[in-house]
Structure formats: C-alpha cells, structure tokens
N, C-alpha and C positions, 0 to 999 in steps of 0.2 A: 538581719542584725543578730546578731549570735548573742549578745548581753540584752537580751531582751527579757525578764523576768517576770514573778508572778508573784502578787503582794498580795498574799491574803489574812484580813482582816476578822476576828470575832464581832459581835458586836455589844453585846453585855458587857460592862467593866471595861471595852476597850475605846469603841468610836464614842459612846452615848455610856452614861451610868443610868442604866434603866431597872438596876437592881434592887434600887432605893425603893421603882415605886413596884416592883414585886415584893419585895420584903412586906410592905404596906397591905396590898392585897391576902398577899398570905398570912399576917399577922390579923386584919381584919377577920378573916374566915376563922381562924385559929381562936381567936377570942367568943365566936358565936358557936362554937364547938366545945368553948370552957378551957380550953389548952390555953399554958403560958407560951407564948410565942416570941423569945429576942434576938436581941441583932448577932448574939454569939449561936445561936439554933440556925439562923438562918445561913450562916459560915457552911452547915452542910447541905445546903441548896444548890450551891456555886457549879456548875456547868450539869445539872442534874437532870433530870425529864421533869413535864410540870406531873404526871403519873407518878414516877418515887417519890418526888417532891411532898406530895401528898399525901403518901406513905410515911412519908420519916415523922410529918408533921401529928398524923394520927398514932405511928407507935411512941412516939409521947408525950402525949395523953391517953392511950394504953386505950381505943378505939375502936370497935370490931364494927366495919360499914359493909354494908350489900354493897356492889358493883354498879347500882343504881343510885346509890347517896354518893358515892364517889364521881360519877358523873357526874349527878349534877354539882357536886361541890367544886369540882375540876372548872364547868361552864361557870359558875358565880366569880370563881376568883379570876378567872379572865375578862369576865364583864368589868369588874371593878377593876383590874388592873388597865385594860382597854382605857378606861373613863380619864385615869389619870395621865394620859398621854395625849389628851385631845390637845392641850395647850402647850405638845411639846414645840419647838423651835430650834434656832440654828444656836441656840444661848445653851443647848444641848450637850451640845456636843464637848465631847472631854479638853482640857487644853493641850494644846501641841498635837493634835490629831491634823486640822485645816492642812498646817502647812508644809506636813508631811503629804499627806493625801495630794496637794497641787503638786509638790516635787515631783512627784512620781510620775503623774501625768503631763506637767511639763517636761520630762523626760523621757517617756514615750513608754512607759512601763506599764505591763496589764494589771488590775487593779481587781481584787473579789471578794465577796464577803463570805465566810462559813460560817454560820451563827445556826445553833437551835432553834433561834427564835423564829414561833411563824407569825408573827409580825415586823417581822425585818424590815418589810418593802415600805411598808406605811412610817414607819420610824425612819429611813432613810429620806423619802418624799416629804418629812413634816421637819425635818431639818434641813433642806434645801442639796445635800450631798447622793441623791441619786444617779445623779450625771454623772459623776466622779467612775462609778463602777463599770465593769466589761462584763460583768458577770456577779450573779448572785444565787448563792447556794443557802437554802434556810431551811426549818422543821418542817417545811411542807412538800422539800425532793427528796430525804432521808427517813432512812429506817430504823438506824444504826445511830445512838448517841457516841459519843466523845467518852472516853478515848479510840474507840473504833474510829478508823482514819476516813471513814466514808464518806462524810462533808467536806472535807480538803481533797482528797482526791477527786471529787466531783468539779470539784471550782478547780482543779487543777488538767481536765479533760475539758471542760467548758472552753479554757484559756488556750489548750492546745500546748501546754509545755509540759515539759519534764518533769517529774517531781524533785527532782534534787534542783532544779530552777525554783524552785515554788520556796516565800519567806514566809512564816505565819505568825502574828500577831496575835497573844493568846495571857489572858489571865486567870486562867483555870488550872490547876494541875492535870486534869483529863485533858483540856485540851494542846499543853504541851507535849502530851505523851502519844495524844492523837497523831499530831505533828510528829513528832520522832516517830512514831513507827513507820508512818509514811516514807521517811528517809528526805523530810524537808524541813528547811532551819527554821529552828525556833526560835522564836524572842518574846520573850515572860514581860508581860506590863503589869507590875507591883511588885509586892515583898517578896527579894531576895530569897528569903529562908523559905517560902514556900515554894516558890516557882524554881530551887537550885535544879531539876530536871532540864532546864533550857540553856539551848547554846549560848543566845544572849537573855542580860535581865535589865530592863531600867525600870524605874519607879512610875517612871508614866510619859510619856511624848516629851513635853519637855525637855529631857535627858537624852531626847535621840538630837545627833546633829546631822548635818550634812555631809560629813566627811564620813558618819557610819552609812547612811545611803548609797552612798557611791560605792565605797567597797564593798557592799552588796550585788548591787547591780555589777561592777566589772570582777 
C-alpha cells in the first residue's frame, strides 16, 4: 500500500500537557534556590534539555553550582516532577488528540512518538494510549536534542518509511525545524506567530478535521 504513512507525535504540549507539571517542579526547585521563577521564564524551557533547562534557570539568579549540585538538583526536580504524574490519566490527554490518534489507526497508518521525554512510556501507559503506537522514540534512544532531526528520523527508520512519508506533530519551534530539516511535514500545535516555520499550523486538535487527514495520507 503506497499511502501508507508515518504520524509522528511529540509529546509535551501535544498528546498530554505535561508542561504544567514541569513548570511546577522547576518553579519549586527555583524557589528553594531563592530565584523568581514564572510562567513567562518558563517560555524558555519549551523543547529544551532538562541539563540547559537548569542552566537558563540558574543564570537567572546569576548561580555558580559544582556539577555535583547540578546533579543532584537535576535528580530533585525529576523526583518531584515524577510525583506529580502518579494520578495522571486518560482525563490527560489534550482535546481532539483520541480521535485523531483512532483515525489513523483505523486507517491503517503507522503511528510514533519523538518526544525528549524519558518518561514517555509511563505517561503513555498511565493514560491508556500505549497501544495506539508502532513505535516510540524518547530521551532515553537519543543524544541529539531538537532541532537536530535525530528523534524523527529515528521513529522514522523504526516505522520503515521514507522521510518525506513521515507528518510530525510538534509544538515547539526546535522541534518544527527539527522536522523541516528532516525534509518531513510539519504541523505546529499552537500559536500561529510562533510556530509560522511549519507547513501546517492549528491551534490544537480540534482544528484538525478529517478531510486534512486524508489528504495527508493520499
């Protein structure tokens, strides 16, 4: 079947908003460090390593740490971030993602996640949407952050397709550009004026219909 394609998914901001309870973890950390830490600071977080992340967050508050407070400060706010995902569920998961996700699969399309996150698998498992996948590519097969295309091309050798077969789902500015370097289409989930790098842009699932599925796939 020649229209056979490859849907690949982030997972921050796109399947689950799991960013809320990073911002939380890291504002937590931030506060016991004495740093003001808000939800506009946090804007430069967005498809980051949790390593810079904790860089940006110490230069300010203008912080000079050994490699050893860093670490452990790195293991804290994953503990805490972890904690807040015990009672995630399928109430999770973003709107207009499900019935996209089932389209695809009742149409016989391979289905993958790229996400930094290495807790992907447990965040997919605690929302019920494991099954859904052919493949999953997370922080724990990559070396290379976003926009280095190396998480999509991964999930896109996994799948056995082409990279110009390969759609990716991405709310990041790194990771539409991850995507366009790859030479596979992009479509931006959120605000327009950020994401204008991507082929396509909607505001969130929702806005996708059926009739832009299908002309993807054929």
């Amino acid at each position: 079947m020649s229209n056979k394609k490859a849907f690949i998914f982030d997972l921050d901001g796109v399947i689950v908003d799991t960013a809320k309870y990073h911002f939380l973890a890291w504002q937590k950390l931030a506060q016991e460090l004495g740093i003001e830490f808000t939800p506009e600071h946090n804007e430069e977080l967005k498809g980051v390593s949790r390593v810079r992340s904790l860089d940006i967050i110490l230069e300010l508050g203008g912080i000079q740490a050994s490699q050893e407070e860093k670490n452990r400060w790195l293991v804290q706010k994953n503990e805490d971030y972890l904690s807040y995902l015990v009672d995630m569920d399928e109430s999770e998961i973003l709107p207009g993602v499900l019935p996209v996700l089932h389209y695809l699969k009742d149409n016989k399309q391979l289905i993958a996640l790229g996400s930094a996150s290495k807790n992907a698998r447990p965040i997919l498992e605690k929302t019920g949407i494991l099954p859904l996948f052919d493949a999953i590519v997370d922080g724990n097969d990559v070396s290379n952050a976003k926009p280095d295309p190396e998480v999509f091309l991964r999930a896109s050798q996994l799948l056995n397709t082409k990279n110009e077969d390969a759609i990716v789902f991405e709310d990041s500015v790194a990771g539409i550009q991850a995507a366009n370097i790859a030479n596979m289409t992009s479509v931006g989930i959120g605000d327009a004026a950020i994401l204008h790098e991507a082929k396509y842009q909607f505001e969130d699932f929702t806005f996708i219909d059926v009739s832009f599925l299908e002309a993807l796939i054929n």
